[in-house]
TORBALO-58504 format. One line per field, with one value per residue (C-alpha): residue number from 1; residue in three letters; x, y, z. Coordinates in steps of 0.5 Angstrom, whole numbers, plus 500, padded with zeros to 3 digits. Each point is the difference from the previous one (the first is absolute). Last residue first. Layout:
nr	[NUM	...]
rest	[Ala	...]
u	[X	...]
v	[Y	...]
w	[Z	...]
***
This chain:
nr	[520	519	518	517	516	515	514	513	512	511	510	509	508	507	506	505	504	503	502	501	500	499	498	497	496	495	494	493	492	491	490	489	488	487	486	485	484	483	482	481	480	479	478	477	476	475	474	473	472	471	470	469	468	467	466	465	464	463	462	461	460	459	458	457	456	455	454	453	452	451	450	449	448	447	446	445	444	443	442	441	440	439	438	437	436	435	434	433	432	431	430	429	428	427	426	425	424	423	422	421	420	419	418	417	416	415	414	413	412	411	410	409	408	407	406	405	404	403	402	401	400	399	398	397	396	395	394	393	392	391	390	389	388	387	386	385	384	383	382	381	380	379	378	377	376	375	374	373	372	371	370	369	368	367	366	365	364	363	362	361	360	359	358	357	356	355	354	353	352	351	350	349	348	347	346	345	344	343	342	341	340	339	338	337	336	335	334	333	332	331	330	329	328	327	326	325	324	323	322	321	320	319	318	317	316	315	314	313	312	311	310	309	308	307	306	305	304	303	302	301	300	299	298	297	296	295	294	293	292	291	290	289	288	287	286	285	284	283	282	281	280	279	278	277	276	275	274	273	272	271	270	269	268	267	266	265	264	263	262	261	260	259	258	257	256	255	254	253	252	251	250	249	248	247	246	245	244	243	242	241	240	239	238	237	236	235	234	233	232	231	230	229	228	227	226	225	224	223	222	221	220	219	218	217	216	215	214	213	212	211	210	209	208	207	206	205	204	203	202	201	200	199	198	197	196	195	194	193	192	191	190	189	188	187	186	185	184	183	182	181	180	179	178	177	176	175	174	173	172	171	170	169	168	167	166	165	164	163	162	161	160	159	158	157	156	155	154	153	152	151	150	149	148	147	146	145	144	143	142	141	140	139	138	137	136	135	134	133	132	131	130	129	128	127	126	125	124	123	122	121	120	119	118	117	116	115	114	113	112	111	110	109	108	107	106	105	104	103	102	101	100	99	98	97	96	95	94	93	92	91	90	89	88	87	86	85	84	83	82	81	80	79	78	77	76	75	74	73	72	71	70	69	68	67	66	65	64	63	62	61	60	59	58	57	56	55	54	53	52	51	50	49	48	47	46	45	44	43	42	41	40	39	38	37	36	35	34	33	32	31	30	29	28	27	26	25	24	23	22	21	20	19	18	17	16	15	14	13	12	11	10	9	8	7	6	5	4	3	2	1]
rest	[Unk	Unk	Unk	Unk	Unk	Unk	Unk	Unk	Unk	Unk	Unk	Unk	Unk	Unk	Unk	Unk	Unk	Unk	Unk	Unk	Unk	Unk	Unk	Unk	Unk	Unk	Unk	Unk	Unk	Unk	Unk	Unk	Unk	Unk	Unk	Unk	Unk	Unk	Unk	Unk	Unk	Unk	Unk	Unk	Unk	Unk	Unk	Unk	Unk	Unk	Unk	Unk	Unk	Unk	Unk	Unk	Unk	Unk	Unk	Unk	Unk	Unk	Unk	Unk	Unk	Unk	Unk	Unk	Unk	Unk	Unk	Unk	Unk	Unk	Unk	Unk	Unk	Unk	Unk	Unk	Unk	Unk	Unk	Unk	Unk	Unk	Unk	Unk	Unk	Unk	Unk	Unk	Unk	Unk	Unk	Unk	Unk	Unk	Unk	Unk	Unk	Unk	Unk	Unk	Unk	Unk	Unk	Unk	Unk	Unk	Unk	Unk	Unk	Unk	Unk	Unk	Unk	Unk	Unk	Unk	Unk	Unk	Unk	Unk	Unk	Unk	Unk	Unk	Unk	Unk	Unk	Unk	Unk	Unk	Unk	Unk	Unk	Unk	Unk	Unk	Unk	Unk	Unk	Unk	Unk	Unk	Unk	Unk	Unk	Unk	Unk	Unk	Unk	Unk	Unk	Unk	Unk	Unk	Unk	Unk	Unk	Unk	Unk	Unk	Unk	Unk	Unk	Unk	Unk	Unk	Unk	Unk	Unk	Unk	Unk	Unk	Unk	Unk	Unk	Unk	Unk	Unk	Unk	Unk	Unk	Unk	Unk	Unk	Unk	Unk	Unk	Unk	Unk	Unk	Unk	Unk	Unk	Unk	Unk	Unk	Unk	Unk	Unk	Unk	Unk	Unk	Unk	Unk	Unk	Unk	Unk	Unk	Unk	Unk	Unk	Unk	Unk	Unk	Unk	Unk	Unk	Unk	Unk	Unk	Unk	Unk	Unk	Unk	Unk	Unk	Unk	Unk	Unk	Unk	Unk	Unk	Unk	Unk	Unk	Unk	Unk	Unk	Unk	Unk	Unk	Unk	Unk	Unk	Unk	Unk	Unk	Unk	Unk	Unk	Unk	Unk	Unk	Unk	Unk	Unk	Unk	Unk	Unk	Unk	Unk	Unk	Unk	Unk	Unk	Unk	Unk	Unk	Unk	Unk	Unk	Unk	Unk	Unk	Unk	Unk	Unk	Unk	Unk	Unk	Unk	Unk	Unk	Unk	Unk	Unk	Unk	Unk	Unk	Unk	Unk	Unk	Unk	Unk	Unk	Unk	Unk	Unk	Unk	Unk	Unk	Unk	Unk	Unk	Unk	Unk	Unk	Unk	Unk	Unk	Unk	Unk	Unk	Unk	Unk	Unk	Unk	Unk	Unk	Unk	Unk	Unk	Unk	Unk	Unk	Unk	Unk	Unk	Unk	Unk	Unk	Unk	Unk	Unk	Unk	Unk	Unk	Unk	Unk	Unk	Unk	Unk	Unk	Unk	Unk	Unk	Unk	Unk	Unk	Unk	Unk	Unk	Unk	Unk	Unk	Unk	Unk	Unk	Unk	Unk	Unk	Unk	Unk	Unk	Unk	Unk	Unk	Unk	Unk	Unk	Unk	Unk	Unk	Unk	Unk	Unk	Unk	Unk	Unk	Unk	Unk	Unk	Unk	Unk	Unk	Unk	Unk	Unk	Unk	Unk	Unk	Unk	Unk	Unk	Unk	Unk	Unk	Unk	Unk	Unk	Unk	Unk	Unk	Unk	Unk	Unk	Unk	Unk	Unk	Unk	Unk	Unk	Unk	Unk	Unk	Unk	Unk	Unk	Unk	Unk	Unk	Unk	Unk	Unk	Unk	Unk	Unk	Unk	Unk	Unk	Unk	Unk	Unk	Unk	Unk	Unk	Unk	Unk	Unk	Unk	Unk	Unk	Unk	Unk	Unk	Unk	Unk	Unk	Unk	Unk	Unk	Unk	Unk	Unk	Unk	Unk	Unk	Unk	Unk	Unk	Unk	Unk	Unk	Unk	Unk	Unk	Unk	Unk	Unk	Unk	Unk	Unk	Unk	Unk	Unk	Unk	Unk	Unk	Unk	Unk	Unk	Unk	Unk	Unk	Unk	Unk	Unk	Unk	Unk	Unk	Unk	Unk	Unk	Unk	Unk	Unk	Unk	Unk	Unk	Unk	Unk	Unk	Unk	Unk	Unk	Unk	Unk	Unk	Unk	Unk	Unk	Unk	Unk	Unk	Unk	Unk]
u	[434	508	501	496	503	507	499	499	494	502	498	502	508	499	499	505	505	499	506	503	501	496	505	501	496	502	493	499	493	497	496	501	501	496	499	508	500	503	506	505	506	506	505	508	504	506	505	497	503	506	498	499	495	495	500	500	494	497	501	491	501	506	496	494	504	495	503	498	506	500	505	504	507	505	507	500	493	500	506	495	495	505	502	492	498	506	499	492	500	505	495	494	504	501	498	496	507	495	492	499	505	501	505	500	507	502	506	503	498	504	504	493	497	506	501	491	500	507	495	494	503	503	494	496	505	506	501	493	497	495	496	498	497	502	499	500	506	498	505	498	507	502	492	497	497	492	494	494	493	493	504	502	504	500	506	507	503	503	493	499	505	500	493	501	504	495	495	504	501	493	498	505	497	493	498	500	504	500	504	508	502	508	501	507	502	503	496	494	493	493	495	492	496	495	496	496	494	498	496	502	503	503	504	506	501	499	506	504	500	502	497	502	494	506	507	506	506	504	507	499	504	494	496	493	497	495	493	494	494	496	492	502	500	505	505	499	500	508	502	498	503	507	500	498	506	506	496	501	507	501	497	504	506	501	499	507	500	494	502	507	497	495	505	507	494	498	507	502	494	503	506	498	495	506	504	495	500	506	498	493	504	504	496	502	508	497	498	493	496	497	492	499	502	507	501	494	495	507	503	492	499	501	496	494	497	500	496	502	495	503	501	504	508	505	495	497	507	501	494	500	497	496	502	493	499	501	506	506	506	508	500	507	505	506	504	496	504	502	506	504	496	492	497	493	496	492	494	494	493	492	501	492	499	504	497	506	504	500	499	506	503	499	500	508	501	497	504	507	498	499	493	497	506	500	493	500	505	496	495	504	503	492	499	506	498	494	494	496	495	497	498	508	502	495	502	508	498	496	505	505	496	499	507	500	494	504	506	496	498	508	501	495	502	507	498	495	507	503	507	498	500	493	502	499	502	503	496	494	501	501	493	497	503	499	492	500	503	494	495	502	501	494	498	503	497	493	502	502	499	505	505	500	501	505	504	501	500	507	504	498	503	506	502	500	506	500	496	497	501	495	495	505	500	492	500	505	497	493	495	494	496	501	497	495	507	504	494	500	507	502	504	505	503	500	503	505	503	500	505	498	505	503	500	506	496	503	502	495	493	497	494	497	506	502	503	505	501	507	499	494]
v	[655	501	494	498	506	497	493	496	497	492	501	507	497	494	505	503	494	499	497	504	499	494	496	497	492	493	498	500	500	503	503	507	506	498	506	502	493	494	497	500	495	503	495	501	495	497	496	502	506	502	504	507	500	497	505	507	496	499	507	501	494	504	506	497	499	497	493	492	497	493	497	494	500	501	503	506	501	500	505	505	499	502	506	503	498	506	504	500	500	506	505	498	501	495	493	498	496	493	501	493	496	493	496	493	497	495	506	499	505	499	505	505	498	503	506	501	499	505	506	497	503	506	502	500	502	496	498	501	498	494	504	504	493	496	502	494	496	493	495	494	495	494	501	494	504	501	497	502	498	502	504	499	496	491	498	498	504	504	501	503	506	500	502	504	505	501	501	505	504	500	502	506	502	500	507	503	505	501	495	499	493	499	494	498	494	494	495	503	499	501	502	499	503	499	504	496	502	503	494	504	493	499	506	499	493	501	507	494	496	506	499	497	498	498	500	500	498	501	499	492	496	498	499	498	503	497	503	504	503	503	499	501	493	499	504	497	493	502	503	493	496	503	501	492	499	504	497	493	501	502	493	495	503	495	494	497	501	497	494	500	502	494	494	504	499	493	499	502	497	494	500	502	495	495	504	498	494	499	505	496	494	502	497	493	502	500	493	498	499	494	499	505	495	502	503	501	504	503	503	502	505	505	498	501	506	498	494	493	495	495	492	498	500	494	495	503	501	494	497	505	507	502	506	504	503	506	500	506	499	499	504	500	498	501	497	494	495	493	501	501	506	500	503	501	500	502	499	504	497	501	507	501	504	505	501	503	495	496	505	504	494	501	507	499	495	504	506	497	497	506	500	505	506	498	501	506	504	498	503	506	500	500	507	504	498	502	495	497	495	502	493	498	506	498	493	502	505	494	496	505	501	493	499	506	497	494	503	502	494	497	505	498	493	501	505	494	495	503	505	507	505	503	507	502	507	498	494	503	507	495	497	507	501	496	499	508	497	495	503	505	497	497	507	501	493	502	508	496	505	505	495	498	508	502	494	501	508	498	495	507	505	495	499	508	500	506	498	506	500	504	494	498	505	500	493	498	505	496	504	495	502	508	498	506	504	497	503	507	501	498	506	501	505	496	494	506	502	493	499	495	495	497	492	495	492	497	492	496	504	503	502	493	497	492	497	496	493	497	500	495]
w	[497	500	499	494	496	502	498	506	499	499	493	500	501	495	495	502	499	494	498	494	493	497	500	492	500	501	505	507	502	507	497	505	495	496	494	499	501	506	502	494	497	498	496	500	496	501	496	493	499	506	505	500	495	503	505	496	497	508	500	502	505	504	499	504	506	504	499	501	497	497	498	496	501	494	504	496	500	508	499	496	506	505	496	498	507	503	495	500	508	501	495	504	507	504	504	493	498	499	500	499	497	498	497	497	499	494	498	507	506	507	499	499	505	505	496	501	507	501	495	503	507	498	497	507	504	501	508	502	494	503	503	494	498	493	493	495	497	499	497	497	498	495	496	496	494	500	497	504	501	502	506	507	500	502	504	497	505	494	498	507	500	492	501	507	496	494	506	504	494	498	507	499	494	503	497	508	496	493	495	499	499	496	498	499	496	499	499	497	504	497	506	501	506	504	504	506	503	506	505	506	503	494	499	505	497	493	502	502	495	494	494	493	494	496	501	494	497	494	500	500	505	504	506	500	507	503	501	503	499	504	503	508	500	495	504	507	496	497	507	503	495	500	508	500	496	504	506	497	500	507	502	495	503	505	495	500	507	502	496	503	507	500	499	504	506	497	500	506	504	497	503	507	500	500	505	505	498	505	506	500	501	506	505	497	501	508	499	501	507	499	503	493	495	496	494	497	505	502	494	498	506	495	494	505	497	493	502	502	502	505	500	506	501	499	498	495	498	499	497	494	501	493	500	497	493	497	500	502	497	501	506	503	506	503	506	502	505	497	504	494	498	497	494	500	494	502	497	502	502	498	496	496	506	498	493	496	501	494	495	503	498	492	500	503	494	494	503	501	492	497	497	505	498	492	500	505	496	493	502	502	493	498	505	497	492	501	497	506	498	507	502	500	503	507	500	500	506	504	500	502	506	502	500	505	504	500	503	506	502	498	505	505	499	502	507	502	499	504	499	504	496	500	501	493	497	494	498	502	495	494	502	499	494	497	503	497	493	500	500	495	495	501	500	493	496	502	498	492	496	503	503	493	497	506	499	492	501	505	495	496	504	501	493	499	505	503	506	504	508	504	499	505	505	503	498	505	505	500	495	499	506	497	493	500	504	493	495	503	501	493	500	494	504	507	497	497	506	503	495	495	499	493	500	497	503	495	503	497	499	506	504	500	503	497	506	498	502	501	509	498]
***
């Protein structure tokens, strides 16, 4: 058994090469929502994994496949389950057991324990075989267990925890006792356990009374057998319960080593489903507020897309009060910079969100929310986004994305996805420009895709000036606009010229805090 593997639900082979989101950036793509909806499912560990983003397109679609089976087969997901939890309760019973004491009622306890264990992989090999299960990740754990049950350790320990699984099947012990020169007793071991009665030959009839042993008597067992009760035995004879003692000692130990390597090999069974279940339950949450939702197809094409996308969080915020839903549809380059300008309170920065929470997710190999999706594999996702005043003690407010965005931008290689919403806006209007217009033309030189979300109108307006900064046909600059002259707030987003200004006033008279509405 020690050469079985345990075929992990999480990754494949050795590749386990992940970016990690920092929790400045969880909290920008914010998922609150939906994580505080499934907060029974959020244990600390999943908390930080979902954090870590593979970087190798294998794993995100080993994942999908899992997802998808666990999915359509809820039965299949709680068995799983089941069995997982009563794992993972016997492992802790093996750690923390006090019983250890070497008698034979502590030996069929253990072996008690390890039919339930047996039980369980049983049960989760009938489980995947009534599923039809069709994932790559859940037939190799079917094969783990076939290959596990049918080893020949296996086959044989099942076979004698049949025998005595019912105590009450047990009707004598045999034991081989070695004896010294002077034919005294000096080890012994317990060679089985019958189903039937000693029978007592005329010998040992006469040399003690018929008894019925039970569990509980097999102490007083050197004394019955050895010597009848009107004699008083040899002081070596009272010593024998010291000898089998290590008998039983030996075959504690190898049932104890028995359950902990099942146990073990299966320990990150738990975890691994709860990443699953968080998967299953975010998909039902959405479609049971009527939204689409999908995998992403990922490829090497230059062309990707998204369609029908929205933000999840904001679904959740919105359900209760019944507010519909704008979806919106995105053509996707490798290699460029979209430049989103739009009027205030347009729902540029849930749109952002919503784009990083979609590669987030998509990348976990999670069901997105969007009617489908088709994007290229990302190395890194990186989120710029405005942070408190608190926290600009040290640099101020400029200072503090200025150092935020140096360090991103060290990390960045050219299969990177950046976000930005409102970046170098601590300044100046004059300031900002020039400051974003650098930082942008060096994410061009680089080649990260981009997203940035800006006030800064002209930047969008000169986005000529910007294409033909860089070399032709290695970057392109792209402006995608929230709203209309006549709509301010659609809350769609579309390619389109800025429309020149954000509107900010009218947002100041429709909350009555104009001039003139101030002075009435």
């Amino acid at each position: 058994m020690k050469d079985s593997g345990y075929q992990s639900l999480l990754w494949l082979d050795e590749d386990r090469e992940t970016f990690v989101l920092d929790h400045k950036a969880v909290e920008d793509l914010d998922l609150s929502h939906i994580f505080e909806a499934h907060n029974d499912l959020m244990t600390t560990w999943l908390q930080n994994f979902i954090r870590k983003l593979p970087k190798n397109q294998k794993v995100v679609h080993y994942r999908q496949g899992i997802l998808r089976d666990f999915d359509a087969n809820s039965r299949l997901m709680e068995e799983f389950i089941r069995v997982a939890d009563s794992f993972y309760e016997a492992n802790n019973l093996i750690k923390f057991a006090f019983e250890r004491d070497h008698t034979l009622y502590n030996v069929l306890k253990r072996m008690e324990d390890s039919q339930l264990v047996i039980q369980g992989i049983n049960d989760l090999r009938k489980a995947l075989k009534g599923a039809s299960v069709e994932s790559q990740g859940l037939r190799g754990f079917q094969r783990m267990l076939n290959e596990l049950v049918e080893s020949d350790l296996f086959l044989a320990y099942e076979s004698d925890l049949k025998t005595i699984r019912k105590k009450e099947s047990i009707r004598s012990l045999k034991l081989g006792l070695n004896l010294d020169e002077d034919m005294n007793p000096k080890e012994a071991i317990v060679l089985t356990l019958e189903e039937e009665a000693f029978k007592y030959s005329r010998s040992l009839k006469r040399a003690s009374r018929v008894v019925t042993y039970g569990i509980n008597e097999l102490r007083k067992i050197p004394r019955r057998i050895f010597a009848p009760e009107t004699v008083i035995p040899k002081e070596n004879l009272n010593e024998l319960e010291k000898i089998i003692s290590p008998a039983m000692g030996q075959l504690l130990t190898f049932i104890d080593t028995f359950n902990s390597a099942i146990l073990t090999l299966f320990e990150p069974l738990k975890e691994e489903l709860s990443y699953y279940n968080l998967g299953r339950h975010m998909k039902k949450g959405l479609l049971v507020m009527g939204h689409p939702v999908t995998q992403v197809t990922y490829d090497d094409g230059s062309e990707h897309y998204i369609e029908q996308l929205y933000n999840a969080n904001l679904a959740y915020y919105l359900q209760p009060s019944g507010q519909k839903m704008i979806y919106n549809d995105l053509k996707w380059f490798d290699h460029n910079m979209y430049l989103l300008t739009g009027a205030n309170r347009g729902g540029k920065t849930t749109f952002t969100q919503a784009i990083g929470q979609i590669n987030w997710l998509g990348a976990l190999g999670f069901f997105v929310p969007a009617n489908k999706a088709c994007l290229p594999m990302i190395d890194g996702l990186f989120i710029h986004f405005p942070i408190e005043e608190t926290e600009t003690v040290l640099y101020g407010r400029l200072g503090e994305e200025c150092q935020r965005f140096a360090e991103l931008f060290g990390q960045m290689t050219s299969a990177s996805l950046l976000l930005m919403n409102e970046s170098f806006s601590g300044t100046s209007h004059s300031e900002s420009l020039k400051i974003a217009e650098d930082a942008l033309r060096a994410t061009a030189k680089i080649g990260v895709t981009a997203l940035f979300n800006t006030h800064l109108h002209e930047l969008a307006g000169g986005i000529d000036a910007l294409n033909h900064s860089v070399e032709e046909g290695s970057y392109e600059f792209k402006n995608l606009v929230s709203g209309s002259k006549e709509e301010h707030q659609s809350f769609i987003i579309k390619e389109g010229a800025p429309l020149g200004k954000s509107y900010a006033h009218d947002i100041a008279v429709k909350y009555g805090i104009s001039y003139e509405q101030l002075m009435k």
